[in-house]
N, C-alpha and C positions, 0 to 999 in steps of 0.2 A: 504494500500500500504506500500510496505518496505521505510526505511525512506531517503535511496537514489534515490529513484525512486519518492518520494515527492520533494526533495527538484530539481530536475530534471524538475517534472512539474510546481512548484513554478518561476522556475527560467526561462522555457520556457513562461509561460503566463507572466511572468513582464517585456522580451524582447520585446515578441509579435513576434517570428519569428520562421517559419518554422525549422525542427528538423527530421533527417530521424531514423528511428527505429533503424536503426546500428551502427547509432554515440552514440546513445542514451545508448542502449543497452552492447555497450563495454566500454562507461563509467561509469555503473553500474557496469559492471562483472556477464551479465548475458547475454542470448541468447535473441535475438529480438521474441523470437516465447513467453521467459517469462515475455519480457516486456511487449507484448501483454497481455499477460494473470495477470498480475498486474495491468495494466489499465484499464480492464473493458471494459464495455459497452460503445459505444460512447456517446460520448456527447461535447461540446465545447471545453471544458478547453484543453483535451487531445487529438484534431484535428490539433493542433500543430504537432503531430508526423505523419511522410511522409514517403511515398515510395519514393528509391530515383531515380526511372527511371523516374514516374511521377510529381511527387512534391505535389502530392496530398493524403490525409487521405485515409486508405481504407477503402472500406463500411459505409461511410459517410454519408447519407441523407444530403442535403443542411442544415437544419435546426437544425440538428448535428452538424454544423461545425462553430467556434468560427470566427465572426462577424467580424472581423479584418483580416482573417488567410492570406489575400492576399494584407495586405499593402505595402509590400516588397517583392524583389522575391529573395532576401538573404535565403540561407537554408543552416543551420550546418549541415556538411558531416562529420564530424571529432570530434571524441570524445575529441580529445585532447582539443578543444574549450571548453568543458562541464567539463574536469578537471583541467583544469585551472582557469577557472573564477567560480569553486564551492568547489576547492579541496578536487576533491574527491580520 
């Protein structure tokens, strides 16, 4: 992964809080279809990142999806939140 896009899911797993691809994606400087494609295969870590109509990972299998992902139903819509507290 590019090293903004680590420090992105570094930063969403140590929150533990929902993240929709577009917030995410525009505070990289890159297209939500290349964050996709940066992240990989599902798995836990990166079940953090949402769709923002549902609030949920897409193509997720349950057991894909990081064990916590629903402790809070706070979800970063705004990239501004991700270059702030990463300065990116």
């Amino acid at each position: 992964m590019e090293e903004k896009t680590t420090r992105v899911v570094d930063y969403i797993n140590e929150v533990k809080t929902r993240c929709t691809y577009n917030a995410a994606a525009e505070a990289i400087g890159i297209t939500p279809h290349a964050l996709k494609k940066q992240l990989g295969d599902p798995r836990p870590e990166i079940s953090w990142f949402v769709s923002p109509t549902s609030g949920e990972p897409m193509r997720f299998k349950d057991d894909e999806k990081h064990p916590e992902l629903y402790r809070t139903t706070r979800i970063i819509t705004s990239s501004k939140v991700l270059v702030r507290n990463l300065g990116l």
